[in-house]
N, C-alpha and C positions, 0 to 999 in steps of 0.2 A: 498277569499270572492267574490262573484258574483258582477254581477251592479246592480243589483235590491235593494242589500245593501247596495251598496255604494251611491247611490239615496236616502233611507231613512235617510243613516248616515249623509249626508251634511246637513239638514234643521236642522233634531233633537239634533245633535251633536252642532249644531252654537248654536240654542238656549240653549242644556242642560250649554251648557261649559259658554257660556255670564250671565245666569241668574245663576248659581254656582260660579260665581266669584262674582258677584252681592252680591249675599248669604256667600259666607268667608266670604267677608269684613264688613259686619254687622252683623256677627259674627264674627272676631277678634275685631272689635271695641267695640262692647258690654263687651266684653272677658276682656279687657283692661281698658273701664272705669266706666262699672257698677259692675262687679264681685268683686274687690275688695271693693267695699261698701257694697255691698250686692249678694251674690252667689244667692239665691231662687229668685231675681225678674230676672237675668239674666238667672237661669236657664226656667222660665217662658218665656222669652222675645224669646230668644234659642229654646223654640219648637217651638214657631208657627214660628222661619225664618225658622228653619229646614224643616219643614213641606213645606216651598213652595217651596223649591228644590226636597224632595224627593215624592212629591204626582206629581212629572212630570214622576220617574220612576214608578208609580204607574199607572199612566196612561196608559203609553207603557203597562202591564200586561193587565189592565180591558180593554180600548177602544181602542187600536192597534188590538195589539194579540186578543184579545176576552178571553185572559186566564181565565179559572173557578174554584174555590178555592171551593171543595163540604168541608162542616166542620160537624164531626160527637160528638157530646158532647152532655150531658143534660143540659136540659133547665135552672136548678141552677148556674149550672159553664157558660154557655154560658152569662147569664145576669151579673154573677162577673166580667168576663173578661174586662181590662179597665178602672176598679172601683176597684182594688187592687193591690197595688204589688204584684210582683211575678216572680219567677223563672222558666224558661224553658231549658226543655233537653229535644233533639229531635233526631231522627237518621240525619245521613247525606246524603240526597238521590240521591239531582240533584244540578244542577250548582247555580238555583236562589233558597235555601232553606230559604238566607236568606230576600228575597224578598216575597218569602210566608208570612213570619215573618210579614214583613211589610204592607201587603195588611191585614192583619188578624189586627194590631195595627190599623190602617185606621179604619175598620168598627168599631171598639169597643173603638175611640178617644184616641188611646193613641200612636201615630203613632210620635210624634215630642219627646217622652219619652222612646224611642224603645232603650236599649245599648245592647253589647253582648260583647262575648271574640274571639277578634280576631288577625291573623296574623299579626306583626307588620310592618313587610314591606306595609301593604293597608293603615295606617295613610300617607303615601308619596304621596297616589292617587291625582294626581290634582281634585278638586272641590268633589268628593264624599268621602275620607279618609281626605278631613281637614274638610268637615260638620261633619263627625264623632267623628272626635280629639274633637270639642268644643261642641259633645253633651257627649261627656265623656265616650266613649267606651274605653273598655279595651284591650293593645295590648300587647302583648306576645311572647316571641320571640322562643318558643319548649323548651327551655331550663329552668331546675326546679330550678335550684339553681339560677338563676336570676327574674323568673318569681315567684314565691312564694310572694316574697316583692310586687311587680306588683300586682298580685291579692289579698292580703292582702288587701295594701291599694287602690283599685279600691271597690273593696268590701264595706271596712268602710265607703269611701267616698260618698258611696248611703245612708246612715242610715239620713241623712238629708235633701234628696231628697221632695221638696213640692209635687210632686203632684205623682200618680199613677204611676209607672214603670215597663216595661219589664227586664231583662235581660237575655238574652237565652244564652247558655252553649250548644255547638255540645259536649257531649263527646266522639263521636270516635274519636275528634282527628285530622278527615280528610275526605274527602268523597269517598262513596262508588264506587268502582270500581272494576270489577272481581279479577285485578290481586292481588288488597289490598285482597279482601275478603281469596282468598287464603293461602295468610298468616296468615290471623288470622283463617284460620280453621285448618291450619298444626300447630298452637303454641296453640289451643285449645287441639286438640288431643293429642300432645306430654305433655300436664298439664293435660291430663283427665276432660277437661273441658266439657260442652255441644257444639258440634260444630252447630255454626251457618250457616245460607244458606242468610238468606236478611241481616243483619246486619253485623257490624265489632263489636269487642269486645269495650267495653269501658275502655275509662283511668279513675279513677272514682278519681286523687290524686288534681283535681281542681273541681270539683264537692264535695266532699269531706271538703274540705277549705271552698267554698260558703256557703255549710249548716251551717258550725261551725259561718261562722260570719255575715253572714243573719238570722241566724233563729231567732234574737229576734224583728227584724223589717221587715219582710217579712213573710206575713200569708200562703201565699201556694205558689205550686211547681206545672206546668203545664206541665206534663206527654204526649210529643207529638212523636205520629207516622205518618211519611209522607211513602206515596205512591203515584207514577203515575197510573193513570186509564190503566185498563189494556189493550193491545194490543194500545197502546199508544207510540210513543217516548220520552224520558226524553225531556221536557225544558231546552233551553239554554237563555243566552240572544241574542244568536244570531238565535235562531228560534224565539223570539219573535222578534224582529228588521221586521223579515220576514215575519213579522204577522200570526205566523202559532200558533193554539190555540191547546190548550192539557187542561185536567181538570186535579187536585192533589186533591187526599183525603187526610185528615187530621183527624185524632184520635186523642181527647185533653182527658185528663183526669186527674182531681183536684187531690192534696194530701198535706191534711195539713200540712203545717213543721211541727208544733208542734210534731206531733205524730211518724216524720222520726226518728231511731233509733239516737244513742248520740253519740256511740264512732267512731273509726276514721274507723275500722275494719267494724263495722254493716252496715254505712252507705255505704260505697262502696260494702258491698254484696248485700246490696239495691239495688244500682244500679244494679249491674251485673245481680239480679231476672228480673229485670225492661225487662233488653235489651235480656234475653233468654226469656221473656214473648213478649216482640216485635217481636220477630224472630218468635216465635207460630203462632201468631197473622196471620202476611205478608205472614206466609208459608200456611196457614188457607184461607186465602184471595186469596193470588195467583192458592191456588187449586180448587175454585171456588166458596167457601165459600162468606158469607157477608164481609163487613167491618167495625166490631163489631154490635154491637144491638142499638147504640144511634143513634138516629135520625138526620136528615142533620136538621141542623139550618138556615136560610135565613138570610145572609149576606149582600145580595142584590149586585146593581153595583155601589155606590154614584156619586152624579155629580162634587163632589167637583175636584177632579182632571181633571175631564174635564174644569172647570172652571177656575181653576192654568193653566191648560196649554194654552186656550184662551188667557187670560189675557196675560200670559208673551211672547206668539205669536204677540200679538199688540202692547204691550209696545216695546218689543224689534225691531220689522218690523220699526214701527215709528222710534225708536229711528234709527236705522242702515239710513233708508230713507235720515235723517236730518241730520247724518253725509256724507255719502257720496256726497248730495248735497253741502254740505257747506267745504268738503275739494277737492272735484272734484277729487274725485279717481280715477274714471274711464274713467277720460278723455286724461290720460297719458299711454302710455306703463310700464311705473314705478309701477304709482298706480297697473297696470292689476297686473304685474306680485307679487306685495307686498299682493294685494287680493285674489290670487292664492297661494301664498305660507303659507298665513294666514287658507285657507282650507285645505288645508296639512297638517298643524299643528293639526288642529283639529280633521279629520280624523285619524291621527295617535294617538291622545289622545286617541280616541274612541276605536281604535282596542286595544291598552294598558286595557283599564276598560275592554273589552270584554275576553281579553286573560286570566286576571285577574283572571276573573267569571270562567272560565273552568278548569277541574280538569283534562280528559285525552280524547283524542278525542272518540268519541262514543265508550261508554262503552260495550255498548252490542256487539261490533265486531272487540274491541282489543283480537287478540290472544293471549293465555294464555301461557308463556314460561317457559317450563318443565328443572327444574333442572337435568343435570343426574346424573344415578345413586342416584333418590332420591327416593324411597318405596313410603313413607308417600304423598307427591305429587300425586301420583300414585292414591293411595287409592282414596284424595279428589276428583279426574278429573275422578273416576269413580261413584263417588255418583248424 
């Protein structure tokens, strides 16, 4: 990690970690003594705290970074978004996909209602995996015979949900990286599958379960393909830290549950059409083609998170001011060195979230390591 990093991690970090702790505790207090009277006004209460912890990483995207979200959909689906539930499956492309996620929830108000299915070791995150735990995201551990029950009842437990919800579904699984993509195009070919070049194959046996028991209280399904702008570098959190800006296009496209096939077999061919028609798509686009025919919709940049992050820059500036004067920290070698090791902590939290966020160091110049004596490899690394 450079210094330039470690200069932005110290301010942003003190505050993310101060006003995230700030945010559990009124959320487990809520959690504790309004939920059991009443779940829907806690789960109300619960967005907007949620919201003011995470429109601080929403920030770092829109006015750090400069990140640009171009969103390609028609103008019917773009006004629904927000204003229904709804399921999303997306490919998995770069480090912050699920952070797209959330700048897209932001403009269209449904950003403190955002759940998804996730690895369960991130509920451990200090300050951003416990905002998660008590917005009710679902964590999973790879494992079917344990995780089944998990999403079952994660599932059901939205069908009472008040107000408007996301739940997004990555179903490859895992994010894209050459050396993943590889195997799924040697375990395509060896099944006579279509082999893919931008995608990884999908799991379709938790997408699958969602339909079966979302579909009678969830009206549609939000059919998303990500891509980085071309001759681009993927997004990390740590090139946003660095304030280095990239745009991501986004292909959304509506599909009524109602009308998604019924049995267990149909709907995971569903799928599987889905992700050989994404792969078309990216391969279509990356050859110089458009990026579909619908029109970029105007997202805009909102000032709200610039506003949250003001705000909790002066509350907390004061507040630290009025502690340190009044315990005179800084007037001992004690206090220095306890002030000092309390940055350390931090810093070290921060690289944890950051390390978290990465799948494998830059994708595009991990070399590709050839099994011997393997044909099928062979063939792939010549296509």
């Amino acid at each position: 990690m450079d210094i330039p990093v470690i200069i932005v991690i110290i301010p942003v970090g003190l505050f993310f970690i101060l006003s995230g702790l700030i945010v559990n505790l009124i959320q487990a207090i809520l959690y504790i003594t309004v939920r059991p009277f009443s779940k829907n006004m806690q789960r109300k209460l619960n967005k907007v705290i949620a919201e003011l912890l995470w429109l601080e990483v929403v920030w770092l995207f829109d006015w750090w970074a400069g990140e640009k979200v171009e969103l390609h959909t028609d103008t019917e689906t773009f006004h629904l978004m927000g204003k229904e539930r709804a399921l999303l499956i997306s490919n998995h492309r770069s480090d912050i996909d699920w952070l797209i996620g959330w700048v897209l929830a932001q403009r269209t108000g449904c950003l403190g209602c955002t759940t998804a299915i996730m690895k369960d070791v991130l509920k451990y995150l200090p300050v951003i995996g416990w905002s998660m735990w008590f917005s009710e995201y679902i964590f999973v551990k790879r494992t079917w015979a344990k995780d089944e029950h998990t999403l079952k009842s994660g599932f059901e437990n939205l069908k009472d949900f008040p107000v408007p919800f996301w739940l997004a579904l990555f179903v490859e699984g895992t994010r894209f990286t050459h050396s993943k993509l590889l195997d799924a195009q040697q375990y395509a070919l060896s099944k006579g599958l279509p082999v893919p070049k931008h995608v990884l194959l999908p799991r379709t046996k938790g997408l699958t379960l969602a339909v079966k028991h979302m579909r009678s209280f969830t009206p549609a399904v939000y059919n998303i393909t990500l891509s980085i702008a071309k001759d681009e570098p993927a997004p990390s959190m740590l090139t946003i830290l660095q304030g280095k800006p990239a745009v991501v296009k986004v292909h959304l496209k509506r599909h009524l549950m109602h009308e998604l096939p019924e049995t267990d077999e149909a709907i995971a061919q569903w799928c599987k059409d889905i992700f050989v028609a994404k792969d078309t798509f990216l391969e279509k686009y990356y050859s110089g083609g458009s990026f579909g025919s619908e029109q970029i919709q105007d997202i805009g940049r909102p000032k709200q998170s610039l506003i949250v992050m003001i705000a909790w820059s002066c509350l907390l500036s004061l507040a630290s001011i009025e502690f340190l004067l009044w315990t005179k920290l800084l007037s001992t070698w004690k206090g220095v060195m306890i002030s000092g090791i309390f940055l350390i902590i931090i810093i070290v939290i921060m690289q944890i979230l950051i390390l978290f966020s990465q799948s494998e160091p830059n994708i595009d110049f991990v070399p590709i390591k050839m099994l011997p004596n393997d044909p099928m490899r062979e063939i792939l690394l010549k296509r």
